[in-house]
C-alpha positions in Angstrom: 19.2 35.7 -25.3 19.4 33.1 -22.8 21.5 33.1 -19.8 24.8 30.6 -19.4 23.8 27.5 -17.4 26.2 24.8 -15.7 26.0 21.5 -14.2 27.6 18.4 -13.3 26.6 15.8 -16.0 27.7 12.9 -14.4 25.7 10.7 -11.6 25.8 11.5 -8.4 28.4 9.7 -6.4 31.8 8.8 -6.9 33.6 7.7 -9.7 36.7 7.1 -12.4 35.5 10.6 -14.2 33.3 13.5 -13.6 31.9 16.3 -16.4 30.2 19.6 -16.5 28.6 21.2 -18.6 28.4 25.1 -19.5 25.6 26.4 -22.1 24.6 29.8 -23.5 26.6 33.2 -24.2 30.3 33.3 -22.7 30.5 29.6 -22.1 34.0 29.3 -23.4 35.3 32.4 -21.5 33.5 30.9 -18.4 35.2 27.5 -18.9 38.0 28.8 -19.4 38.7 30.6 -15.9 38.3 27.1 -14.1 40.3 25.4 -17.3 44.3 25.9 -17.7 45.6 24.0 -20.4 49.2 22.6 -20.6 49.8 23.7 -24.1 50.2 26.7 -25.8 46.3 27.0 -27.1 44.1 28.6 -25.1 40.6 27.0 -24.1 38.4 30.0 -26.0 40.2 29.9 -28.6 40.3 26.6 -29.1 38.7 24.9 -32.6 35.2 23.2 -32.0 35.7 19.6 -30.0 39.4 20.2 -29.7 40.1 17.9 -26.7 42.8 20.0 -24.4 44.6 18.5 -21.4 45.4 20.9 -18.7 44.7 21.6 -15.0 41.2 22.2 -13.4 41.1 25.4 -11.1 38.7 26.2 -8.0 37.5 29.7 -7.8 40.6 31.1 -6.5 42.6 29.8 -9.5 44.0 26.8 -7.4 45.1 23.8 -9.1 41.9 20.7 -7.9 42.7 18.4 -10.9 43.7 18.0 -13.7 41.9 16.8 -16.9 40.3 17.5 -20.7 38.2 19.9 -21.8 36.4 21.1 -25.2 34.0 23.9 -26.7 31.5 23.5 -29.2 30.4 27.2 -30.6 26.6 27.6 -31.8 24.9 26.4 -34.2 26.9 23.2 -34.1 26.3 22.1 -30.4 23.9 19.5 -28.6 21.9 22.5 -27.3 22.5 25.0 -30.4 24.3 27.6 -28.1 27.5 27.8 -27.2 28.4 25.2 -25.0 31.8 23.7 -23.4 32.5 20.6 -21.0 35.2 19.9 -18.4 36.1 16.4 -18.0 38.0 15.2 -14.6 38.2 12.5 -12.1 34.7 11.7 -10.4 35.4 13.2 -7.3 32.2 14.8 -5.6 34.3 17.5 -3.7 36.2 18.1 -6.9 33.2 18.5 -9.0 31.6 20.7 -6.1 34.8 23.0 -6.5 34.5 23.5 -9.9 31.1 24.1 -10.3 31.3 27.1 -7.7 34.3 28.2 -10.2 32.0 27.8 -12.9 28.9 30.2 -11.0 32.0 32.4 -10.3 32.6 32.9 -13.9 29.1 33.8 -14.7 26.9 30.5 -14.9 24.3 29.8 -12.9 23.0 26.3 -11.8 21.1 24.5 -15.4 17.6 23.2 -13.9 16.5 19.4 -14.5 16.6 18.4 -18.4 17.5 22.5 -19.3 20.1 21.3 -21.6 17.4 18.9 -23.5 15.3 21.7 -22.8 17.1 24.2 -24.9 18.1 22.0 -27.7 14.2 21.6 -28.3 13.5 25.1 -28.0 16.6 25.7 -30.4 15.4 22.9 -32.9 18.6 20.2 -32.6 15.8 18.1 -31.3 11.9 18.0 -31.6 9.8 16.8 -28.7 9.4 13.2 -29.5 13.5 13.3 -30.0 14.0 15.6 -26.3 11.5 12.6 -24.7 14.0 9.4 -25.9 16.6 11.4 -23.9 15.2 10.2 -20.7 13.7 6.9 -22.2 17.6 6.2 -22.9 18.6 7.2 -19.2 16.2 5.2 -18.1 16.4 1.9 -20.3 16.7 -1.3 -18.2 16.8 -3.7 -20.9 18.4 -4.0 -24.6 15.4 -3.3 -26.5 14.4 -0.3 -24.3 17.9 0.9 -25.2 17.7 0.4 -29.0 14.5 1.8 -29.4 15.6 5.1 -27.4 18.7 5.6 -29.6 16.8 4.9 -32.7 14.1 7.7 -31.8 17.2 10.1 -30.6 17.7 9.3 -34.2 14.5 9.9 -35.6 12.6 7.2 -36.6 9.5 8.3 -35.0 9.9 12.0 -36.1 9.9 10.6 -39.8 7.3 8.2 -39.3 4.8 11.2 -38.0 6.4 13.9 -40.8 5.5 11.3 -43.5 1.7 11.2 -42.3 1.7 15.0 -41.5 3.7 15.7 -44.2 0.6 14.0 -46.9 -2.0 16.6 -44.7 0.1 19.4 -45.4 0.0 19.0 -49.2 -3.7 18.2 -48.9 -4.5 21.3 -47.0 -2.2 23.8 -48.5 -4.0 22.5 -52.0 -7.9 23.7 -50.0 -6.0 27.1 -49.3 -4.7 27.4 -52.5 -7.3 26.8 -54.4 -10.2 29.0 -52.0 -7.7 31.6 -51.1 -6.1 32.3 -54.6 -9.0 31.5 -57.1 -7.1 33.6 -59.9 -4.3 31.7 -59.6 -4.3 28.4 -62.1 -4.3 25.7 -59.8 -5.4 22.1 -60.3 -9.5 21.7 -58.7 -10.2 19.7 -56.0 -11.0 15.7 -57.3 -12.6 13.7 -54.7 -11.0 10.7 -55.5 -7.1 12.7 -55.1 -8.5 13.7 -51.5 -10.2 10.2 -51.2 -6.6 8.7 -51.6 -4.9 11.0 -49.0 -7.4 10.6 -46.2 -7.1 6.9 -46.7 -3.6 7.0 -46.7 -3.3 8.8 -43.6 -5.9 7.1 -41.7 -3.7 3.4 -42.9 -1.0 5.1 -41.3 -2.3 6.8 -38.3 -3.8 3.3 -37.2 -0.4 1.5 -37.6 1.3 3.8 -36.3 -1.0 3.7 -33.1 -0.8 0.0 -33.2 3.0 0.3 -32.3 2.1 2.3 -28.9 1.1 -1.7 -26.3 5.0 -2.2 -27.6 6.6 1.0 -26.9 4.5 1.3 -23.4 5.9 -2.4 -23.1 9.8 -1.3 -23.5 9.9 2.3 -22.1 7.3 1.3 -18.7 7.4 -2.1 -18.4 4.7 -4.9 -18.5 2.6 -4.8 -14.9 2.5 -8.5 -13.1 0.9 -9.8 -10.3 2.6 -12.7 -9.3 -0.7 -14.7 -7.4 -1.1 -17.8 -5.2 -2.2 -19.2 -1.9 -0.2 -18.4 1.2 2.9 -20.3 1.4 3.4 -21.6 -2.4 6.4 -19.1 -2.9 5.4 -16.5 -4.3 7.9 -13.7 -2.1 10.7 -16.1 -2.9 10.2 -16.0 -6.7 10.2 -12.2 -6.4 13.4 -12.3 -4.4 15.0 -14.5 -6.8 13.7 -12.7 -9.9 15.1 -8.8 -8.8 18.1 -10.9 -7.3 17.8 -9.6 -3.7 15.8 -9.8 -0.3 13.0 -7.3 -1.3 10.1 -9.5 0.5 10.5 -11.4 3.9 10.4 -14.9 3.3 9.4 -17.7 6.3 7.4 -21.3 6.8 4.7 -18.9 8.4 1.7 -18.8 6.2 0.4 -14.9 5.1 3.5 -13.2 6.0 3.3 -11.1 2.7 -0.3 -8.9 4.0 0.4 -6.3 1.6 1.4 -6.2 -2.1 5.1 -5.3 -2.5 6.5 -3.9 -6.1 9.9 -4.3 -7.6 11.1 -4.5 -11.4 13.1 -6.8 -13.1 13.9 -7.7 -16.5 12.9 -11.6 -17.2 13.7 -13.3 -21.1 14.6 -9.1 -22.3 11.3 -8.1 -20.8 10.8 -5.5 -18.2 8.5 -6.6 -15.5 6.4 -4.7 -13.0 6.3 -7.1 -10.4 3.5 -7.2 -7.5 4.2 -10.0 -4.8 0.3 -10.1 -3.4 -1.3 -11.8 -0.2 -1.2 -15.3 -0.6 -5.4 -16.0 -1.2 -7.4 -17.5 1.6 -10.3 -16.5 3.6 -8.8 -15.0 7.2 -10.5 -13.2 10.3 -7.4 -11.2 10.3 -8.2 -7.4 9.0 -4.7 -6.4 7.8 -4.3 -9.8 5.8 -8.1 -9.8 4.1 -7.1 -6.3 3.0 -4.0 -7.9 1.6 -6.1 -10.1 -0.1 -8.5 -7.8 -1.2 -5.3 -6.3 -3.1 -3.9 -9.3 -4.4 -7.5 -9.6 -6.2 -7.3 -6.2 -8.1 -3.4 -6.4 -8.7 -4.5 -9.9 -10.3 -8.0 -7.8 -12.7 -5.4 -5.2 -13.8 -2.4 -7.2 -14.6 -1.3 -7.7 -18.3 0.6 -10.8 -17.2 0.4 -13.4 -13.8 2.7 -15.2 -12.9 0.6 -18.0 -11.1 2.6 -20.1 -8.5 1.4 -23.7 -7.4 2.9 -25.8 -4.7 4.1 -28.8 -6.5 5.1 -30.5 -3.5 1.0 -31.0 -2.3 -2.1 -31.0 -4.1 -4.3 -28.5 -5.0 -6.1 -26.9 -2.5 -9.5 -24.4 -2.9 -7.2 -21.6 -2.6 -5.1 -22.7 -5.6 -8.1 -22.9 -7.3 -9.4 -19.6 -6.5 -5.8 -18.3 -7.7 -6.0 -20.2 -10.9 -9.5 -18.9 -11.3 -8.5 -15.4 -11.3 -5.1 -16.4 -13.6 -7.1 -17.0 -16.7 -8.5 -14.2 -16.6 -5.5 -12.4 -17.1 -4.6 -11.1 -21.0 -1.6 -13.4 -20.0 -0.6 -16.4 -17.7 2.4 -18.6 -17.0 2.1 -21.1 -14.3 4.8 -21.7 -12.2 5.4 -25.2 -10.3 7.3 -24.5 -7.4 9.1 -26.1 -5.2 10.9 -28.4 -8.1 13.6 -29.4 -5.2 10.7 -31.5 -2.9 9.1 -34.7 -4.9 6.3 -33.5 -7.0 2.3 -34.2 -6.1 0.9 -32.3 -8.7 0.1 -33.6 -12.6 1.8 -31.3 -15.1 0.2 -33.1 -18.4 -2.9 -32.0 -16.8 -1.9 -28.3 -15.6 -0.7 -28.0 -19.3 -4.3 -28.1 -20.8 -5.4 -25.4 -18.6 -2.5 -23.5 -19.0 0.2 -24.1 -21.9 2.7 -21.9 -20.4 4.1 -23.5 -17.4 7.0 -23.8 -15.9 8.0 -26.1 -12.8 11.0 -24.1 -10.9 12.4 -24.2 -7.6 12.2 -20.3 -6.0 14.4 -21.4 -3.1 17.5 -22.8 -5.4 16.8 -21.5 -8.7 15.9 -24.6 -10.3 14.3 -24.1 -14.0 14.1 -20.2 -13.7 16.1 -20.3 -17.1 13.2 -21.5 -18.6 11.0 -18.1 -17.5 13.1 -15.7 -20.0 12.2 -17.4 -23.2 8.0 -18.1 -21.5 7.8 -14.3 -20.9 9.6 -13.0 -24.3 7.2 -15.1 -26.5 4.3 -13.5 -25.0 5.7 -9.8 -25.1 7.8 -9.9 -28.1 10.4 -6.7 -27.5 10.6 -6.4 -31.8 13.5 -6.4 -33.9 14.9 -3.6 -31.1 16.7 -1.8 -34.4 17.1 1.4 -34.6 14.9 1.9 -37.5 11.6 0.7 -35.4 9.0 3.4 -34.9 7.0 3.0 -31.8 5.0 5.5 -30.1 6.2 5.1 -26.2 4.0 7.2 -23.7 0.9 8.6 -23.6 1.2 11.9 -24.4 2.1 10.7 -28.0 -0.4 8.0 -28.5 -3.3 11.1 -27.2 -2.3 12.9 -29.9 -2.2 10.4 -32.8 -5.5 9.1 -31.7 -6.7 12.8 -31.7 -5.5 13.2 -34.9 -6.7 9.8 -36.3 -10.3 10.9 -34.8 -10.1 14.0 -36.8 -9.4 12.2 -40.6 -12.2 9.7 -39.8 -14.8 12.7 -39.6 -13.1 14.1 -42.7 -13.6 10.5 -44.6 -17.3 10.4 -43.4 -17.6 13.8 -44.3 -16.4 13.0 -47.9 -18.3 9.7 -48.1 -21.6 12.2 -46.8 -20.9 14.2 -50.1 -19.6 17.5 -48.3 -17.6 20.0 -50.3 -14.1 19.9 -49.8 -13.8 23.2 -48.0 -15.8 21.8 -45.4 -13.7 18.9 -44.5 -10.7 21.7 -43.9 -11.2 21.9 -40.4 -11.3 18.3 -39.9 -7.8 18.1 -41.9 -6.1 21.1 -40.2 -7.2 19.5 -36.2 -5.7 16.6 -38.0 -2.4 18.2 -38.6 -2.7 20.1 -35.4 -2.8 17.1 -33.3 -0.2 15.3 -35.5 2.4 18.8 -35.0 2.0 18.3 -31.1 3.9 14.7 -31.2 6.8 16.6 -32.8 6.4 19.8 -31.4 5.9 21.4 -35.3 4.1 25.2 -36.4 1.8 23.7 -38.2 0.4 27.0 -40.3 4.0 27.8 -41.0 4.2 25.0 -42.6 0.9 25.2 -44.7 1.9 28.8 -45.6 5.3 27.5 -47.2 4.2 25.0 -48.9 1.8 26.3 -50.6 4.6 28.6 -51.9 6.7 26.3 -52.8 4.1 23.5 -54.1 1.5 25.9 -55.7 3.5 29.1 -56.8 1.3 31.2 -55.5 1.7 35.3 -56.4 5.0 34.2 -58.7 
């Protein structure tokens, strides 16, 4: 049996209202030595997510707010224990007071993600589910939100159980039929198994197909925003996160190292990289800048290329706009929009279709960035009943499992009896289990029961 855990759900800091949480055994009795309620009902006694208003205690039973609390009883909790929650004002000291009440009663202090932790291990969630509980935390735009919530809901966990569910049938039909040979059971027909490897390996391949997206919403898209030394590229990074994060002034090659921030631009999170402004300099610290802004530029999925409009090009805008197209994908940005303009755009345009003259100092045509950006890394429908695969772990597994099904199908195609290909099936299912967290054998064992009868 586990032991009772507590902790202060809220953020750190101050604010209008504070919670804690208590889960495992004697979380109601616990909760109810640092919870008085005004009425007659008393806390553990309480029906399931009965809110109660009464008076938060400190350890010694003195009044340090007063407030709402509730109890869930098990199974029928976020965690699948028994679990209660104390809401008051979001005062750090009073919080602090009543979490020492809460280790008096019996609780001890919940680790990082333990709640999350134990509604996995009790099955309220499986793994993809427990993952979208940070993704959600951690959302910075709309779309990294919706997805979140809709695989909290489990849209992913029944796109995988579909596919895994097809390979369960398939391989509790090769047990079946090698395990229980007296047992009247259909034979294997190449073209049945023919149809279900096919199936799955459609499947598998869309499925993996979703995982540039959800990288896209849940880690961001990584930028290098590139250019020669002065063109503006530290201001457009100010003005995109909204705040001072690079020192801007008229000196040329003030930005000698590549500075990060994140911002979301048109719905789309950015990973942006200011680099060293390109040139060819004695200086060491600035040609190691440069150095930088070169490989920030080879691994970026988007650059955001930034001309001086007020003056021609230069060699250096060259070499920037050299190292732009090779980028999966480019918008050029025309800066400087306030000073009278040097530079051709009609001509710019042919060499790069996305471009957008803008003004970094006053803000001038950044409006126009959202849409550029969006249309280049659509977010989706950002519905909750879009599957995407979101971090690696997930999209290792599927491809491990998609790996597994192609040397099944060869193996078929290569005229090897079905048993053979069993192996290939099960590492299959195996790999597809670990993106839910699912027994697969369990699995194959029931339904094999249930589907084929066996011993009836």
């Amino acid at each position: 049996m586990s032991d009772l855990i507590a902790a202060i759900a809220t953020a750190p800091g101050t604010g209008g209202v504070g919670i804690l949480r208590l889960s495992g055994p004697g979380a109601a009795r616990a909760a109810a030595r640092v919870f008085r309620p005004a009425g007659k009902t008393a806390l553990a006694g309480a029906p399931d997510r009965q809110l109660l208003y009464g008076q938060v205690l400190d350890k010694d039973g003195r009044t340090i707010d007063t407030g709402l609390a509730f109890v869930s009883r098990a199974p029928h909790s976020y965690t699948g224990e028994d679990t209660a929650e104390l809401q008051c004002h979001g005062s750090p000291m009073v919080l602090s007071l009543a979490l020492e009440a809460l280790f008096a009663a019996g609780a001890r202090q919940a680790r990082a993600g333990e709640f999350t932790q134990r509604a996995f291990l009790n099955g309220k969630l499986d793994l993809t589910q427990a993952e979208a509980v940070i993704d959600l935390i951690d959302a910075e735009t709309p779309a990294a939100a919706y997805q979140a919530a809709g695989t909290l809901g489990g849209t992913l966990s029944r796109r995988v159980a579909a596919i895994y569910d097809g390979l369960v049938d398939l391989s509790a039909h090769f047990h079946a039929v090698l395990d229980y040979p007296d047992e009247d059971i259909d034979p294997f027909r190449a073209a049945t198994i023919r149809s279900a490897l096919d199936k799955a390996l459609g499947e598998t391949a869309a499925l993996l197909a979703t995982y540039d997206r959800g990288r896209q919403l849940t880690a961001g898209v990584p930028t290098a925003i590139l250019g020669k030394p002065n063109a503006g590229k530290s201001s457009l990074l100010n003005a995109l996160v909204g705040y001072d994060r690079a020192i801007v002034t008229q000196a040329p090659g003030t930005t000698r190292d590549t500075i990060e921030a994140r911002a979301s631009v048109g719905g789309v999170l950015l990973n942006l990289t200011d680099t060293a402004g390109l040139r060819q300099t004695g200086d060491e610290a600035e040609r190691l800048g440069v150095a930088r802004s070169r490989a920030a530029a080879e691994t970026a999925r988007l650059v955001l290329l930034v001309l001086d409009g007020s003056g021609p090009l230069t060699p250096e805008d060259r070499e920037a706009m050299a190292l732009a197209k090779e980028a999966p994908a480019c918008i050029c940005l025309v800066n400087k929009a306030d000073l009278p303009q040097a530079l051709d755009l009609e001509a710019l345009k042919k060499t790069f279709p996305h471009l957008c003259p803008v003004s970094a100092k006053d803000g001038t045509g950044l409006e126009a960035l959202g849409p550029l950006v969006a249309a280049l890394f659509p977010a989706g429908a950002g519905g909750a009943e879009e599957a995407l695969l979101t971090n690696a772990r997930q999209a290792e597994a599927v491809t491990r499992a998609q790996e597994s099904l192609d040397r099944a199908s060869q193996g078929l195609e290569d005229g090897l009896p079905p048993d053979l290909l069993l192996s290939d099936v099960e590492e299959a299912l195996e790999a597809l289990g670990e993106v839910t967290g699912t027994t697969v054998r369990e699995d194959i064992t029931a339904r094999i029961f249930q589907r084929f009868c066996v011993g009836k």
